[in-house]
DSSP file (Angstrom, degrees, kcal/mol; ACC not computed):
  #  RESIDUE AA STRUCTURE BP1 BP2  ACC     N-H-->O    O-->H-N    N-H-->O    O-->H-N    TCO  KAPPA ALPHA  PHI   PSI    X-CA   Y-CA   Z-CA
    1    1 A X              0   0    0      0, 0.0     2,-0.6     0, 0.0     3,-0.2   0.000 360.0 360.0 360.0 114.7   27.6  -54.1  -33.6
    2    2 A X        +     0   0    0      1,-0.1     3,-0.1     2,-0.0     0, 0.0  -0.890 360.0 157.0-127.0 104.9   29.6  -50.9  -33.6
    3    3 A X        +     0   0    0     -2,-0.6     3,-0.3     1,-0.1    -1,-0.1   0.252  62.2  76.0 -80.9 -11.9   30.7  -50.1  -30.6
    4    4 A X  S    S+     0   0    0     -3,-0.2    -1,-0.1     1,-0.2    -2,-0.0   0.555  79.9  75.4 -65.9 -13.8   33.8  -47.9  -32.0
    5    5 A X        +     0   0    0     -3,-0.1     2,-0.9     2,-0.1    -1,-0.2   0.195  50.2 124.0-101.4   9.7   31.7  -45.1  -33.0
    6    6 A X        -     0   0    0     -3,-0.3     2,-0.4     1,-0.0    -3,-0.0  -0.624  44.2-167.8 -85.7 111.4   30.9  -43.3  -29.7
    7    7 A X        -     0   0    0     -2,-0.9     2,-0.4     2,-0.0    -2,-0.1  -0.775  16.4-126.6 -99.6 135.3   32.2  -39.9  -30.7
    8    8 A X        -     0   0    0     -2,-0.4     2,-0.3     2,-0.0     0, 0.0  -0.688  11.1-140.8 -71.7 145.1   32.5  -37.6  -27.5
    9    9 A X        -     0   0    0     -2,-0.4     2,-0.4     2,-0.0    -2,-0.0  -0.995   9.7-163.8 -89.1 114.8   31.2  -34.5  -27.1
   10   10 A X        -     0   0    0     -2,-0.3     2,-0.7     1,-0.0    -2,-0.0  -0.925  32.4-116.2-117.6 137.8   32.9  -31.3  -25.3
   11   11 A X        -     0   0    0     -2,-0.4    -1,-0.0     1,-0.1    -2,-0.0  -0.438  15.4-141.3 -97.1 110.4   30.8  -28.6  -24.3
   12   12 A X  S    S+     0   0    0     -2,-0.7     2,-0.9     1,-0.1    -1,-0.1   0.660  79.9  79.8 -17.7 -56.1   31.8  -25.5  -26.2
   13   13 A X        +     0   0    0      1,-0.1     3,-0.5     2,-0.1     4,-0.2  -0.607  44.7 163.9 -90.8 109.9   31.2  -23.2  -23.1
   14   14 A X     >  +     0   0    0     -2,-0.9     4,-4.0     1,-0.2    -1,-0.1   0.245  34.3 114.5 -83.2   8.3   33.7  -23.1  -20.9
   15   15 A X  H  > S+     0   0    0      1,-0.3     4,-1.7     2,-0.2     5,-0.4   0.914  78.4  51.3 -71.0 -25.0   33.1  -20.2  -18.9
   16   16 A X  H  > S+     0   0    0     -3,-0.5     4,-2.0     2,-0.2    -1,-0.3   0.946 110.9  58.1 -76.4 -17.8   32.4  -21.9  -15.5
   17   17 A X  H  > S+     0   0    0     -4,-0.2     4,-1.4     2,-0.2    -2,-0.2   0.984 114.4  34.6 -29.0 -85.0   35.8  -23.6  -16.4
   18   18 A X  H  X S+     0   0    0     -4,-4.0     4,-1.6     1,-0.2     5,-0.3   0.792 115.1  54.4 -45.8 -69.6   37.3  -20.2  -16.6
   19   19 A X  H >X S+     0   0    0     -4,-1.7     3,-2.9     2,-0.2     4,-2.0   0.862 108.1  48.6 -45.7 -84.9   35.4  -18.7  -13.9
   20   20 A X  H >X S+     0   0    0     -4,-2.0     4,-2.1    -5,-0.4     3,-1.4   0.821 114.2  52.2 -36.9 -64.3   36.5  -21.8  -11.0
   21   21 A X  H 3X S+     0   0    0     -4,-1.4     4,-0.9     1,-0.3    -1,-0.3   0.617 106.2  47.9 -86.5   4.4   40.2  -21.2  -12.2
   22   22 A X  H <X S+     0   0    0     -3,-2.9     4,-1.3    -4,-1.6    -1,-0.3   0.725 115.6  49.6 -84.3 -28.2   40.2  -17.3  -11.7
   23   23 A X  H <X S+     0   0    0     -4,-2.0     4,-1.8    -3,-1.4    -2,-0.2   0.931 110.9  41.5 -47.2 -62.5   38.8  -18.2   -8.5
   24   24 A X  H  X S+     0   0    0     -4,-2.1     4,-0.8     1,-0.2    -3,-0.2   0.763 118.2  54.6 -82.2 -20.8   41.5  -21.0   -7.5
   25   25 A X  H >X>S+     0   0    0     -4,-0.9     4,-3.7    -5,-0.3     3,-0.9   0.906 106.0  51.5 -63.7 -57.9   44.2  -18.0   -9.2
   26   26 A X  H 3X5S+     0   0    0     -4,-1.3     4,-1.3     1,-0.3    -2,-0.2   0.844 108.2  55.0 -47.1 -33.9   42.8  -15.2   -6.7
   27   27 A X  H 3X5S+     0   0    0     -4,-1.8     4,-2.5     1,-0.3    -1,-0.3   0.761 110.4  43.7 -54.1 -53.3   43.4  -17.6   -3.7
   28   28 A X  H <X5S+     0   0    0     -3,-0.9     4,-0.9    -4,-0.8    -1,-0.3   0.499 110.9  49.6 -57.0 -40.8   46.6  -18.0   -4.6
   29   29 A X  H  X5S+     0   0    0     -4,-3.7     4,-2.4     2,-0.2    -2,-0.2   0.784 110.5  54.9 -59.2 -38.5   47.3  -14.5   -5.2
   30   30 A X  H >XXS+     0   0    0     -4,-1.3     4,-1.6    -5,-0.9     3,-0.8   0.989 108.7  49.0 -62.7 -70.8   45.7  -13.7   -1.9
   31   31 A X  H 3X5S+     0   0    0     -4,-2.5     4,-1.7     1,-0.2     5,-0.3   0.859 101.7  57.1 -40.5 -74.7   47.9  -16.0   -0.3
   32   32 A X  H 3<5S+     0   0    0     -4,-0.9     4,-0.2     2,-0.2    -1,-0.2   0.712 113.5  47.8  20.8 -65.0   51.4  -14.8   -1.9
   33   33 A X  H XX5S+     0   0    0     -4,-2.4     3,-6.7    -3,-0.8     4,-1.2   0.957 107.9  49.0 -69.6 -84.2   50.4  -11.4   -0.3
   34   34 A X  H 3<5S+     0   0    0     -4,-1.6     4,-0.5     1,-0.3    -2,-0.2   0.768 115.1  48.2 -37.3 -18.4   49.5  -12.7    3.0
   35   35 A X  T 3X<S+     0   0    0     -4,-1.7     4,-1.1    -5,-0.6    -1,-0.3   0.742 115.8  45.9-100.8  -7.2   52.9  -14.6    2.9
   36   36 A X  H <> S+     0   0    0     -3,-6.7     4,-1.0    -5,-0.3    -2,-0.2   0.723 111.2  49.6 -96.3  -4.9   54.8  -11.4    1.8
   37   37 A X  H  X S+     0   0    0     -4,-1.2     4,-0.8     2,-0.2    -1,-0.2   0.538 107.5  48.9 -98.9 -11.3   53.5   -9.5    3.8
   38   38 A X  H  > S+     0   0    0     -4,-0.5     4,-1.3    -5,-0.3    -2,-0.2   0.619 115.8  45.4 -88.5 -27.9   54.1  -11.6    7.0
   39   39 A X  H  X S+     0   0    0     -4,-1.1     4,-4.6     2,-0.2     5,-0.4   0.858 115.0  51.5 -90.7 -37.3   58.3  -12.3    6.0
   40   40 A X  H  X S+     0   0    0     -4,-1.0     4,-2.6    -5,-0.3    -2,-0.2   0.938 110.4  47.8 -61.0 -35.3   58.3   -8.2    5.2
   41   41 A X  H >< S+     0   0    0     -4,-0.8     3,-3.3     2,-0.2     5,-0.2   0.899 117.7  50.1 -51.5-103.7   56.6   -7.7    8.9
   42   42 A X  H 3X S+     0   0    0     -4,-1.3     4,-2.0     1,-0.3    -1,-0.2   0.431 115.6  31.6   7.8 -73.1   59.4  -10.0   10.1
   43   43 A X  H 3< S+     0   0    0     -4,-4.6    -1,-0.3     2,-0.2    -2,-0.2   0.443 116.4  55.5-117.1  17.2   62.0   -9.0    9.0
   44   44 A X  T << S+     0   0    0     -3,-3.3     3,-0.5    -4,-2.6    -3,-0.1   0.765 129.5  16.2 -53.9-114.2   61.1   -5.0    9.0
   45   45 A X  T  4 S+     0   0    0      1,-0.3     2,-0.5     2,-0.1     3,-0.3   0.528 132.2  39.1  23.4 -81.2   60.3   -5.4   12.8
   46   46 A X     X  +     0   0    0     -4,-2.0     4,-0.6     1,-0.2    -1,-0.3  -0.622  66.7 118.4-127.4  55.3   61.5   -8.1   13.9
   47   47 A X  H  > S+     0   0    0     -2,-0.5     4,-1.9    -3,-0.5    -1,-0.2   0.913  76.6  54.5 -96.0 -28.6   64.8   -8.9   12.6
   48   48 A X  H  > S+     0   0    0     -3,-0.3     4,-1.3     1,-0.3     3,-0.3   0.919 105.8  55.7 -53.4 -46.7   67.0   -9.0   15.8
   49   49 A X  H >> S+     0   0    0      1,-0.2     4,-1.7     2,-0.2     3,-0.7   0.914 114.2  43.5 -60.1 -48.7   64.5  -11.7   17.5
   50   50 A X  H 3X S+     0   0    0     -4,-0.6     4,-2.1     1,-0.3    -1,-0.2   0.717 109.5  50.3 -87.4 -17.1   65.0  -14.1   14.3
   51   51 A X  H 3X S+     0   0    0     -4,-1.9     4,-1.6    -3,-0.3    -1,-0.3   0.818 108.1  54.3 -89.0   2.9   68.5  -13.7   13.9
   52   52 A X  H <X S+     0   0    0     -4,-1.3     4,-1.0    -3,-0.7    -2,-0.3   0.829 111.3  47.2 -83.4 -33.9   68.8  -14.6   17.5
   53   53 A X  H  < S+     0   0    0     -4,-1.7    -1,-0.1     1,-0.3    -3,-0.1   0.970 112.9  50.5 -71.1 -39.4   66.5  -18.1   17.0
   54   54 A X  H  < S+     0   0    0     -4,-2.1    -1,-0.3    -5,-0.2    -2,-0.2   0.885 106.8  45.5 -90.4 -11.5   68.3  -18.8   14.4
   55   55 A X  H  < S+     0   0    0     -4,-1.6     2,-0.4    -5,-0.2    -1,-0.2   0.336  92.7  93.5 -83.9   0.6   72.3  -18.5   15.7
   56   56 A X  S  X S-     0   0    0     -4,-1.0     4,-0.9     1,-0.1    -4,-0.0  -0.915  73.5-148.6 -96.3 138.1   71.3  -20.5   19.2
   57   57 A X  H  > S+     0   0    0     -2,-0.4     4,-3.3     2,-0.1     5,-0.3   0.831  88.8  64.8 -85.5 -16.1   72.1  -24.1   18.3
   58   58 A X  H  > S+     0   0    0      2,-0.2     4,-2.0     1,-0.2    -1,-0.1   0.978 102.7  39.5  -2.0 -99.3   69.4  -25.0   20.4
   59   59 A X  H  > S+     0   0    0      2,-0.2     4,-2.4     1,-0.2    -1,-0.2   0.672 104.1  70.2 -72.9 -13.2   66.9  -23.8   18.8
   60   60 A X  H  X S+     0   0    0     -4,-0.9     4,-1.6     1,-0.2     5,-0.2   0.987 110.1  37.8 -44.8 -66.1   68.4  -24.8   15.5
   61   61 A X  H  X S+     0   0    0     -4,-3.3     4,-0.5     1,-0.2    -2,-0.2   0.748 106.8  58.4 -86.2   0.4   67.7  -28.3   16.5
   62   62 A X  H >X S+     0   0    0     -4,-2.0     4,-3.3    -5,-0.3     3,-2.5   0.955 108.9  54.9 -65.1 -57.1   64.4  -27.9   18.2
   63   63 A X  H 3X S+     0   0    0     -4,-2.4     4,-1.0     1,-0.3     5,-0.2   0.807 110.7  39.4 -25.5 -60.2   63.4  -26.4   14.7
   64   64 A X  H 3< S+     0   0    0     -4,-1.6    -1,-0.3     1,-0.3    -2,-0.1   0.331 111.8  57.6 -84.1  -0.8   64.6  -29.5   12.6
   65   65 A X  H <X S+     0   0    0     -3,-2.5     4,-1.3    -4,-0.5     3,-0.3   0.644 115.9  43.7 -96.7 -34.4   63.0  -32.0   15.5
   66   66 A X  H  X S+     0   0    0     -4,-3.3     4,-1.2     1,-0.2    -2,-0.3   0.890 108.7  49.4 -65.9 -31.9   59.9  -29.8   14.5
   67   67 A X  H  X S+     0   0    0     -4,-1.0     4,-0.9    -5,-0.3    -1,-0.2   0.583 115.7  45.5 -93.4   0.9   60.3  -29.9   11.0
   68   68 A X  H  > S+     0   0    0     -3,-0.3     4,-1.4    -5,-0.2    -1,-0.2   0.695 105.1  61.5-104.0 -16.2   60.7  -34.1   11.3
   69   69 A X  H  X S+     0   0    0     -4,-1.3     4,-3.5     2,-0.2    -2,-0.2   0.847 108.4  40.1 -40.1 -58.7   58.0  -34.1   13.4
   70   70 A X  H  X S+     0   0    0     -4,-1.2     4,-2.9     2,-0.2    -2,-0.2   0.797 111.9  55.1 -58.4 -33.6   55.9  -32.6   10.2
   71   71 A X  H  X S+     0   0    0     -4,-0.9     4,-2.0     2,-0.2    -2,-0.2   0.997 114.7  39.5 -71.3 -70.3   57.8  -35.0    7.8
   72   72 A X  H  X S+     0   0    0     -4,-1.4     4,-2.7     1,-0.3    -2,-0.2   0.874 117.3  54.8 -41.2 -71.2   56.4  -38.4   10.3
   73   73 A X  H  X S+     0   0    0     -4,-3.5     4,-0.9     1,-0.2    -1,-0.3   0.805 110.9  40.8 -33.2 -61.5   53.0  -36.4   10.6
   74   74 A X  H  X S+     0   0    0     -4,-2.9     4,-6.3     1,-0.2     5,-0.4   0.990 121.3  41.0 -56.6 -52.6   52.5  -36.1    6.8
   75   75 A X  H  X S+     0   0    0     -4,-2.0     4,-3.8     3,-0.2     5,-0.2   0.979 113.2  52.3 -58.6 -39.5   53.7  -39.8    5.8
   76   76 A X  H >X S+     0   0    0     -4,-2.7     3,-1.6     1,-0.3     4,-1.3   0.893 120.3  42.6 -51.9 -83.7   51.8  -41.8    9.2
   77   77 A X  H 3X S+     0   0    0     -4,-0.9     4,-2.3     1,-0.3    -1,-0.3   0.729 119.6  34.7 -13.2 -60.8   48.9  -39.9    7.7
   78   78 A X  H 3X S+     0   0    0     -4,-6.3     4,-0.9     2,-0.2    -1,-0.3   0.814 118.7  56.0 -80.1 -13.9   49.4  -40.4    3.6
   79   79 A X  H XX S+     0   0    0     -4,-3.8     3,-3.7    -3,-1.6     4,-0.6   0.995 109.5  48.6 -82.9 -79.3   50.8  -44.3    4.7
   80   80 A X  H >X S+     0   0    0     -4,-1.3     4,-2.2     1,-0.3     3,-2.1   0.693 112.6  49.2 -27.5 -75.2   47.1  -44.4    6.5
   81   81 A X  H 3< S+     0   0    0     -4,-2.3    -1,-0.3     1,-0.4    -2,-0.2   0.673 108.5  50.3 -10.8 -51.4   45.3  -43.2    3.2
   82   82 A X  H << S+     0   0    0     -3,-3.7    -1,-0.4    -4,-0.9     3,-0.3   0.666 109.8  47.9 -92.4   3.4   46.8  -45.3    1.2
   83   83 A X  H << S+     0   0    0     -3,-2.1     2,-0.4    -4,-0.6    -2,-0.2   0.756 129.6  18.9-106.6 -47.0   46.0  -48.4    3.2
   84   84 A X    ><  +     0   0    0     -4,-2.2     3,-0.7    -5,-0.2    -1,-0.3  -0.706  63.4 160.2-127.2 107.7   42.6  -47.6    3.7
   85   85 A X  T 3  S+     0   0    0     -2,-0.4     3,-0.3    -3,-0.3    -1,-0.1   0.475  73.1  70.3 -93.7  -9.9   40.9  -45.0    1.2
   86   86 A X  T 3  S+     0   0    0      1,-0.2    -1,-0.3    -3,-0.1    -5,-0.1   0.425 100.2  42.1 -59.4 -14.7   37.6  -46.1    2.0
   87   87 A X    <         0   0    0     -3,-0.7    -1,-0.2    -6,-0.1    -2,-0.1  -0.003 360.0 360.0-116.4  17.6   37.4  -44.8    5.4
   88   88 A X              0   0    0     -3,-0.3    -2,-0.1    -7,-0.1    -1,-0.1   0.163 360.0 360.0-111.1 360.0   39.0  -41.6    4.9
């Protein structure tokens, strides 16, 4: 019995490799722009309105009760996943 001998094989053409990750790059490019072009809008435009949100303390902590809101949301969620990953 030789069961040690199972040589792999990897298939020489990789071009739907390459192809899917020039895809998942352009996406990512795309995105990049769409976020640099949304803070230059901002803060061309619209700078007075942001520095105003951010110098009330107010709305300083409504922010960070939003952004711990996000934090709970993602763990309840990945905590749920990992407890059952069959039903997901």
């Amino acid at each position: 019995m030789d069961n040690y001998n199972n040589r792999r094989t990897v298939n020489p053409d990789t071009a739907g490799l390459n192809k899917f990750f020039v895809k998942v790059y352009q996406y990512m490019a795309m995105a990049l722009l769409v976020s640099f072009v949304t803070a230059y809008i901002g803060v061309k435009f619209f700078a007075q309105q942001i520095a105003a949100i951010f110098t009330n303390p107010i709305m300083s902590l409504v922010m960070f009760a939003v952004m711990i809101g996000f934090v709970y949301l993602f763990l309840n969620v990945f905590t749920q996943i990992l407890e059952l990953p069959s039903e997901c």
